[in-house]
VOGU-3710 file (C-alpha; in Angstrom, 3 decimals, decimal comma):
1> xxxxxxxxxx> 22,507/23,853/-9,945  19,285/23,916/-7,896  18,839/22,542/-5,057  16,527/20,097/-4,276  13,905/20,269/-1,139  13,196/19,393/1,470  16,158/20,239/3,405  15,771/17,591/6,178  13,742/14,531/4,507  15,318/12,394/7,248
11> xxxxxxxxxx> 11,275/12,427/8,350  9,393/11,646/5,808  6,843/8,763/6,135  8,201/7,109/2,689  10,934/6,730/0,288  8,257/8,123/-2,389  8,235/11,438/0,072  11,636/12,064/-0,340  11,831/12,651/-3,861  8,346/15,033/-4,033
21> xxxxxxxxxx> 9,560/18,021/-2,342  7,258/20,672/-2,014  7,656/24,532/-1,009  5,650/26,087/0,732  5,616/30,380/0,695  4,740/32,514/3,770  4,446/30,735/7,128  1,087/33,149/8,387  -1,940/31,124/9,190  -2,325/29,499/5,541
31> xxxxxxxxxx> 1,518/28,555/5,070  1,300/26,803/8,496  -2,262/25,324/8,200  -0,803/23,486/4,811  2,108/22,543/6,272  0,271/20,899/9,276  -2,460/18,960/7,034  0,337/17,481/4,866  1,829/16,002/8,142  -1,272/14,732/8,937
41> xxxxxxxxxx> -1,482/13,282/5,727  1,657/11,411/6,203  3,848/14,183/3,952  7,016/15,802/5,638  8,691/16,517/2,234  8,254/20,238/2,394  10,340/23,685/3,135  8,381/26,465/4,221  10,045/29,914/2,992  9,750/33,165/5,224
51> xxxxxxxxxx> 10,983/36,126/3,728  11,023/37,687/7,562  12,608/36,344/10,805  9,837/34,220/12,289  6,562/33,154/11,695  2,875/35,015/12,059  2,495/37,055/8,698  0,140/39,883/9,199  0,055/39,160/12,643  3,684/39,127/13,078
61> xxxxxxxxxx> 3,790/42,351/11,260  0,880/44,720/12,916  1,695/45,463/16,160  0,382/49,128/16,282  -2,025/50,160/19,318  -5,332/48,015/19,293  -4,280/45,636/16,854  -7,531/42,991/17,154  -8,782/40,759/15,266  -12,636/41,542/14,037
71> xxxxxxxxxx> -13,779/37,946/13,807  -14,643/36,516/16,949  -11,296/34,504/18,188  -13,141/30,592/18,486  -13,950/31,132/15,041  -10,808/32,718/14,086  -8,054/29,837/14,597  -7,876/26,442/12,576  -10,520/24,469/13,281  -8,034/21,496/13,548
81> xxxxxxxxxx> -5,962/23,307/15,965  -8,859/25,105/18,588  -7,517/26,779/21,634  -9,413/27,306/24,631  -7,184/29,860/25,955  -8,315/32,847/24,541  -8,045/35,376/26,608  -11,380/37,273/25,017  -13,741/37,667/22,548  -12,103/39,334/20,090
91> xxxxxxxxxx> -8,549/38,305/20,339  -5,379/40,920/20,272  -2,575/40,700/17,878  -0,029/39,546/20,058  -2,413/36,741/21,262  -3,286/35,355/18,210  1,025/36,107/17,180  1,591/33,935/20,265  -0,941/31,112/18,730  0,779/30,747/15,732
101> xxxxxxxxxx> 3,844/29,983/17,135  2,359/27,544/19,372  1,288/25,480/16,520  4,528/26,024/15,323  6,338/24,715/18,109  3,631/21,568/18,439  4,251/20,483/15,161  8,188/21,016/15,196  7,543/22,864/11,812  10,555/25,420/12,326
111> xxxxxxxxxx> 13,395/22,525/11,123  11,696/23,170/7,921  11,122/26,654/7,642  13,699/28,528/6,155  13,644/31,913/7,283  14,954/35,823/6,085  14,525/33,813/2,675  12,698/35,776/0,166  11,386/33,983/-3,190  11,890/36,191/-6,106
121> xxxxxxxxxx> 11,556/34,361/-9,007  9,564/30,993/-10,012  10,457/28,846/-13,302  8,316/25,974/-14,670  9,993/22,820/-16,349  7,709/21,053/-18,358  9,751/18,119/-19,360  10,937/17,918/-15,661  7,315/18,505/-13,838  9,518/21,075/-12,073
131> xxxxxxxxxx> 9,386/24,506/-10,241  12,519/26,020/-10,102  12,632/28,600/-7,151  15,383/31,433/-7,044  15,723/33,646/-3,641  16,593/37,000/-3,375  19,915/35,468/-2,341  20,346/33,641/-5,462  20,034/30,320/-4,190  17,909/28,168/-7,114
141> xxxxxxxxxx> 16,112/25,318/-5,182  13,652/22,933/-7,019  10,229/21,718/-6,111  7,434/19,506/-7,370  4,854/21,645/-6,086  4,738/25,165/-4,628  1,973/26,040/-2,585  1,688/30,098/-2,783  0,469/31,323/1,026  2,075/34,884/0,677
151> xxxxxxxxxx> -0,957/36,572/2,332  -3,024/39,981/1,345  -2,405/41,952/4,286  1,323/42,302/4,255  2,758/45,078/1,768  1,581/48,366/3,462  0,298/50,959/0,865  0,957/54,139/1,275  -1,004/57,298/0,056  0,331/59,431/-2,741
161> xxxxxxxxxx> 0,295/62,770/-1,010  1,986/65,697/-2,235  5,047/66,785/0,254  4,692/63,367/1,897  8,292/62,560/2,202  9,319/66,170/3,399  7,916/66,044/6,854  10,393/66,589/9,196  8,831/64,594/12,083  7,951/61,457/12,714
171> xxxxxxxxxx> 6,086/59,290/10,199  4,921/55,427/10,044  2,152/53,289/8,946  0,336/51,167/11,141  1,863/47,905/9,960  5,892/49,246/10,987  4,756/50,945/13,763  7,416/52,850/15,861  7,269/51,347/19,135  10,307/53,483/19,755
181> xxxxxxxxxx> 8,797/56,775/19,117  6,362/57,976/22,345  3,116/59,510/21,464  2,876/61,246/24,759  1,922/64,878/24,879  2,667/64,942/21,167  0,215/66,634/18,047  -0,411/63,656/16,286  -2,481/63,088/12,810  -4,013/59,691/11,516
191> xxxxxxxxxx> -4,683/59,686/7,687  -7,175/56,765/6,781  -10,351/55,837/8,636  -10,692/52,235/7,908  -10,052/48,759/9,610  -7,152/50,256/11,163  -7,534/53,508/12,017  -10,609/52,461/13,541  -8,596/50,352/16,180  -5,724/52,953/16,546
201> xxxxxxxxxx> -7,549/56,064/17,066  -8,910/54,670/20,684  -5,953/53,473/21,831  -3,737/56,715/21,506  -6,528/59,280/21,923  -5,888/59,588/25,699  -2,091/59,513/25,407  -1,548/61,950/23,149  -1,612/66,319/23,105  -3,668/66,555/19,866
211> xxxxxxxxxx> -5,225/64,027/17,909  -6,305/65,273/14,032  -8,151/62,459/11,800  -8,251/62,596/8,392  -10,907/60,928/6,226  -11,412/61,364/2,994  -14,285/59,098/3,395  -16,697/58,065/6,402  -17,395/53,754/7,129  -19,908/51,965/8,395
221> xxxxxxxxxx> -19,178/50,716/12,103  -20,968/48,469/14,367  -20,833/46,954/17,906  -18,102/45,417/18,535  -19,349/43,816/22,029  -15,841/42,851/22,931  -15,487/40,733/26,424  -13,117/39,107/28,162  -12,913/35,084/29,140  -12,960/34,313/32,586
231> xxxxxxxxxx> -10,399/31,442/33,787  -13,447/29,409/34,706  -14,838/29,592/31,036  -11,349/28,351/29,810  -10,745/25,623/31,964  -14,816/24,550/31,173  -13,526/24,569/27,237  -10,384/22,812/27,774  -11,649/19,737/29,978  -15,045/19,668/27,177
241> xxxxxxxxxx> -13,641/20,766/23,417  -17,242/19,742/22,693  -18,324/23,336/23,944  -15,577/25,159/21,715  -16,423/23,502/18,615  -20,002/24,535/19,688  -18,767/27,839/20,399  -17,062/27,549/16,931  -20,175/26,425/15,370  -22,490/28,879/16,835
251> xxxxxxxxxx> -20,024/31,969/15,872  -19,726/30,333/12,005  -23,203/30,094/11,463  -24,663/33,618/12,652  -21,826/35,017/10,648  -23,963/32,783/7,571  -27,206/33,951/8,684  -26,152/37,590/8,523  -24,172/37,267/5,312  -26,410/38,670/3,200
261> xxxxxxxxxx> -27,085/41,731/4,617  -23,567/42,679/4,230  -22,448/41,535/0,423  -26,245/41,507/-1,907  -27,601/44,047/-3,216  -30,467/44,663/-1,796  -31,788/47,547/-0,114  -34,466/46,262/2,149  -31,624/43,756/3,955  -28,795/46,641/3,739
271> xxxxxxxxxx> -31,327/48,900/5,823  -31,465/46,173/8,438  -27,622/47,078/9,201  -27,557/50,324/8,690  -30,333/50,828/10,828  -28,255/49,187/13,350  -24,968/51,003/12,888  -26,914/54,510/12,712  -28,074/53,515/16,321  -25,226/52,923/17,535
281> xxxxxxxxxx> -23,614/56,531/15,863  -26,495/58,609/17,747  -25,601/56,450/20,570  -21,862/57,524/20,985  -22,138/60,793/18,687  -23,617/63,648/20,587  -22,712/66,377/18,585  -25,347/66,095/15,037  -22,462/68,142/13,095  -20,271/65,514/14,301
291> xxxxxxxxxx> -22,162/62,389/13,335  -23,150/64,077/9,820  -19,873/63,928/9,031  -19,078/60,177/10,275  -22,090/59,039/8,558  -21,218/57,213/5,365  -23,636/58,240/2,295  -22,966/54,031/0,491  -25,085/51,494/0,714  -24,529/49,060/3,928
301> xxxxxxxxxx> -21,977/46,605/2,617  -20,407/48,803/-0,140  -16,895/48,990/1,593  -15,764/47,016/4,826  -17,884/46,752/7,632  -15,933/47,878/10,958  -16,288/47,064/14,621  -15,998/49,092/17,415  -17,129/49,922/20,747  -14,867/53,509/20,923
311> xxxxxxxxxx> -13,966/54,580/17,738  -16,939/57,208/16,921  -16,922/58,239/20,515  -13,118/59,311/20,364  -14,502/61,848/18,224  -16,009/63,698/21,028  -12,840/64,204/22,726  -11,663/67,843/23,226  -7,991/66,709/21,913  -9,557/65,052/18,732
321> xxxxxxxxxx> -10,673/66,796/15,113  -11,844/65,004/12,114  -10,762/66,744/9,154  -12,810/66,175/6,320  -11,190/68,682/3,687  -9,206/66,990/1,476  -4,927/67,110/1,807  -3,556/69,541/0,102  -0,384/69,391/0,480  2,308/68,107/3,476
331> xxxxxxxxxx> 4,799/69,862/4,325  7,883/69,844/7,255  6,178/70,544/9,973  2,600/69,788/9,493  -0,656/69,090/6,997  -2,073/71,733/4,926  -5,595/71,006/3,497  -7,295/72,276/0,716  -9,376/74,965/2,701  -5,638/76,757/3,045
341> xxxxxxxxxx> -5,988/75,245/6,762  -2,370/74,206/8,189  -1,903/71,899/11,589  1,269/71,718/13,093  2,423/67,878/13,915  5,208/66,425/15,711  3,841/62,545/14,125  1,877/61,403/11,404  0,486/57,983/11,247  -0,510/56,953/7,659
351> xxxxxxxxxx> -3,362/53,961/8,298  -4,259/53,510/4,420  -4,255/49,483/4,336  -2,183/47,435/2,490  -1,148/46,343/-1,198  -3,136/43,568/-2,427  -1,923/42,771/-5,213  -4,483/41,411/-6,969  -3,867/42,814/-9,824  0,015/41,382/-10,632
361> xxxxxxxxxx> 2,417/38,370/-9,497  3,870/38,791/-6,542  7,103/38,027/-8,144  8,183/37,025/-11,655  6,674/33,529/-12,223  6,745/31,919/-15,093  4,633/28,814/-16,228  4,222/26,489/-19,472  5,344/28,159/-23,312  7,622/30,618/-21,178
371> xxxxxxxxxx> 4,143/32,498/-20,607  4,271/35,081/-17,414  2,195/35,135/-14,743  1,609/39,073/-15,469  0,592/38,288/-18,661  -1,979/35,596/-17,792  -3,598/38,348/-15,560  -3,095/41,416/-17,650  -6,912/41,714/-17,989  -7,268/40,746/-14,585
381> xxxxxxxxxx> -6,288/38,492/-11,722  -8,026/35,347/-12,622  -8,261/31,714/-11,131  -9,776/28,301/-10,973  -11,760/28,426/-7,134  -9,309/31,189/-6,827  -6,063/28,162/-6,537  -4,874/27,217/-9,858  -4,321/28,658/-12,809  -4,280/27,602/-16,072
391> xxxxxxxxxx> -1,014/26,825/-17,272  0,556/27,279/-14,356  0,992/23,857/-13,287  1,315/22,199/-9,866  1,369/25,914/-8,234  -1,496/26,329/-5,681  -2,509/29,644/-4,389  -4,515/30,198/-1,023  -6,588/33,220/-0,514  -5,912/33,895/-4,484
401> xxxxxxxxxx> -8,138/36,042/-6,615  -12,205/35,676/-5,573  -11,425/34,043/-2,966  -11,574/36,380/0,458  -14,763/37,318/2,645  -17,143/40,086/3,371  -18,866/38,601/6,219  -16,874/35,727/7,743  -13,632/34,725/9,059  -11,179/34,006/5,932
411> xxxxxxxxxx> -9,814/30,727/7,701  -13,492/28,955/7,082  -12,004/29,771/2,924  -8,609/29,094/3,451  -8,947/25,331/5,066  -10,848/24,318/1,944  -8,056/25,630/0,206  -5,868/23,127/2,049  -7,716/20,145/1,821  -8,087/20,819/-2,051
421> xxxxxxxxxx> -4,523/21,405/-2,420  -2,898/18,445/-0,041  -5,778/15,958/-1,868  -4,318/16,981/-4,997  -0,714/16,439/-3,773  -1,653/12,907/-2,622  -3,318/12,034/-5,772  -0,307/13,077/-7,944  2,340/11,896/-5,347  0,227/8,112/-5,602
431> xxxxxxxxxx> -0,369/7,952/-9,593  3,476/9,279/-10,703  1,301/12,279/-12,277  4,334/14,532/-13,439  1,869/17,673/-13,250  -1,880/18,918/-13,139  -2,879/22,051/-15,182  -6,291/22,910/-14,466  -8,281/23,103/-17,925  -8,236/26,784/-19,400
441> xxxxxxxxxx> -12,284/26,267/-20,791  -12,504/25,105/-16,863  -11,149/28,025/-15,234  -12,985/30,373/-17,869  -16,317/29,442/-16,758  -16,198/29,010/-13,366  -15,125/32,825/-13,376  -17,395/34,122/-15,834  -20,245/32,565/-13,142  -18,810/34,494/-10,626
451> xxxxxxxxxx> -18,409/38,159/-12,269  -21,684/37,467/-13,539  -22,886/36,778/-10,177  -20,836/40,140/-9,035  -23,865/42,273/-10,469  -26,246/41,113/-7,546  -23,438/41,862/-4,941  -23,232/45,259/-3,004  -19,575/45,811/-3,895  -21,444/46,834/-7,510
461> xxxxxxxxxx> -23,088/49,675/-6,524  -20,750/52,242/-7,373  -18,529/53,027/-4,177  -14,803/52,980/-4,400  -12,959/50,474/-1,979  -10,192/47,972/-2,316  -12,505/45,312/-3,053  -12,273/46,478/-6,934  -9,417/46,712/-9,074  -8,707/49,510/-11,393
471> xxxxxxxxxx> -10,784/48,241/-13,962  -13,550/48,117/-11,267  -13,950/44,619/-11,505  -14,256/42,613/-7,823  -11,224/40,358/-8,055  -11,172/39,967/-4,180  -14,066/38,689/-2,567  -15,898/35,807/-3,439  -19,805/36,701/-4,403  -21,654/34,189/-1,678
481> xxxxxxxxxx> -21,459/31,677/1,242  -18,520/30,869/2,639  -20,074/27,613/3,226  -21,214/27,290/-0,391  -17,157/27,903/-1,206  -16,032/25,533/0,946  -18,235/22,447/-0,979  -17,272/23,150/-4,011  -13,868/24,034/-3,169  -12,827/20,948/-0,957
491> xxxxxxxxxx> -12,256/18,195/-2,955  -9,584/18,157/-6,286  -11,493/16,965/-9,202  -9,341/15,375/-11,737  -12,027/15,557/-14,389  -11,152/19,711/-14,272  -7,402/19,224/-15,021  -4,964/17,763/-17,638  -3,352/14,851/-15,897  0,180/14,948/-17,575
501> x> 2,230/11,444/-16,734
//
């Protein structure tokens, strides 16, 4: 028999609370956030469920050597929930770790998270307006609504290299780093030369004996401009919050103005930043051989834009080589390439990203007519505003399919998320609604606008990132302003759903 959530709904607000439980899964930023509007909203009726030990998501889980944040830190944190204690520009992982549990704490949200508690299975009841939930435990727990916040950036993906699993010494990925292992005086090797590598690579570069990079191929990168607060600043934003949502504001909307250059298609604007980040390569690239190599030969845009003020310059290091010839082959003690090249390694580092999963369920979930979530999306991930799903009733997703950012901080995307999802909750908590199940001829057009918008985007132009699926089609990002996302994304629209009493 399942049982029914929440597990303490000693708190909530009304009798009608009590008996509209709602889970919650993943307590990162966008499992929190929800659970923090619905209290503001006068809803306690909800179990969060953590398939870890504590709260943070993806910045519980990256702790490796430079772990930052690339949006600017007043811009990323919930604009309901500033802080003017940053400690700089560009927040740290273990800051911005620490912030979430902060909120945590202020909003005594732990009594109803329910942690090292893994969902593996989701089961719609029609004729009870049900979820049924089943952990990897085998507890069954019910649930009017689930609200899906299981994060992107959390599954590390690892490269299928030949001979991978036979080396002999140490080997992690970025995201389960080895704090254990030391790096000193050791011949280390990164594989990958994105988003991560691009904040590891500085950190260890003076630690280590030998430092080999291998990219298979070169990114854009741009100032980062990093600085840190002074304790006068904070105390100025603390005793006026009007200067942090200003702050807030300022870093939102230059992020907006810029936009463009980074996700159309369009030459002239793309030349704008490359012209930028080429300055900045001759600027920390002396060698020409060098910086041929680290130049990327895509349009400005194509892949992810990165940010740093030390990566290319590591590069210069006499302890550092960037290997460009592809892997051949790995093998005990070292990396072979395909120029018959081998390099002897005590570590390797694999910084290759993460599994997004755009492209399946995260787990088995299955909705109206005994219809799979897998086979909804088996000719792509696909969703209404990148939240519902057709058939799929009274299951919300944040940061779903066309829904993440190439220019902006995610959190402006995710909040609307929120306030469409806990305005939908109210409305069906208020009217006795037994479910909502957003119209399929809805959901079909608002997607076929975007793909059809995809053509005038950058991520079209023919270079191979995560943004596209195997298909090639841009299930990720969403083809515009964030701003423009957030209006039409805020408000639940009953008119778009089948309201089934």
């Amino acid at each position: 028999m399942s049982n029914p959530l929440p597990q303490d709904a000693s708190n909530s607000s009304s009798g009608a609370s009590a008996d509209f439980p709602i889970a919650i899964i993943g307590s990162g930023f966008s499992g929190l956030g929800t659970a923090i509007q619905l209290k503001k909203a006068g809803i306690d009726s909800f179990t969060i469920f953590e398939r870890a030990s504590d709260v943070g998501g993806t910045w519980r889980d990256n702790t490796y050597p430079g772990a930052a944040c690339d949006v600017p830190s007043h811009a990323y944190s919930l604009s309901f929930e500033q802080s003017p204690d940053w400690s700089r520009r560009f927040a740290e992982s273990g800051e911005i770790y620490d912030y979430l549990k902060s909120i945590t704490h202020k909003w005594d949200l732990r009594k109803q998270i329910r942690f090292n508690t893994e969902i593996v299975d989701a089961r719609f009841d029609e004729a009870a307006g049900t979820w049924t939930l089943t952990t990897g435990d085998d507890e069954t727990f019910t649930a009017r609504v689930v609200v899906s916040c299981a994060g992107g950036l959390v599954d590390p993906a690892n490269p299928d290299i030949k001979g991978l699993h036979t080396f002999t010494g140490k080997i992690f990925h970025t995201a389960r780093w080895n704090h254990e292992y030391n790096l000193a005086g050791r011949r280390v090797a990164v594989i990958g030369t994105g988003a991560s590598a691009v904040q590891v690579v500085p950190a260890i570069v003076d630690q280590v004996e030998q430092l080999d990079v291998y990219q298979r191929t070169p990114a854009w990168v741009v100032p980062k401009r990093d600085k840190v607060y002074s304790e006068r600043f904070k105390r100025v934003l603390g005793r006026f919050p009007i200067l942090l949502r200003a702050s807030r504001f300022v870093t939102y909307w230059m992020s907006e103005l810029f936009g463009p250059i980074v996700f159309l298609d369009n030459q002239r604007l793309a030349s704008v930043g490359k012209r930028g980040s080429l300055m900045h390569l001759r600027a920390q690239v002396k060698d020409p051989d060098l910086r041929r190599k680290l130049r990327p030969n895509f349009q400005f845009g194509c892949k992810r834009i990165l940010i740093s003020d030390e990566y290319w310059s590591s590069f210069e290091k006499p302890n550092v080589e960037l290997v460009t010839d592809p892997i051949e082959e790995i093998k005990s003690t070292g990396i072979q390439t395909r120029d018959g090249q081998f390099r002897p390694l005590d570590a390797i580092i694999i910084a290759t990203g993460f599994e997004l999963g755009m492209a399946s369920a995260p787990f088995p979930i299955t909705g109206l007519g005994d219809r799979s979530l897998d086979e909804a999306w088996k000719d792509g991930a696909v969703a209404y505003k990148g939240m519902t799903i057709a058939g799929f009733p009274n299951w919300f997703i944040l940061m779903g399919p066309n829904t993440g950012p190439g220019h902006t901080s995610v959190l402006v995307y995710t909040e609307a998320q929120m306030d469409h999802t806990v305005s939908a909750i109210k409305k069906i908590r208020k009217e006795g609604i037994r479910y909502v199940d957003v119209r399929k001829e809805v959901q079909d057009h608002y997607n076929d606008g975007l793909q059809g918008r995809m053509k005038h985007m950058v991520w079209s132009t023919g270079c191979n990132s995560w943004y596209l699926s195997k298909d090639g089609s841009n299930r990720s990002l969403y083809p515009g302003y964030a701003a423009e996302y957030a209006v039409r994304t805020r408000r639940f629209q009953p008119r778009d759903y089948r309201l089934i009493r």
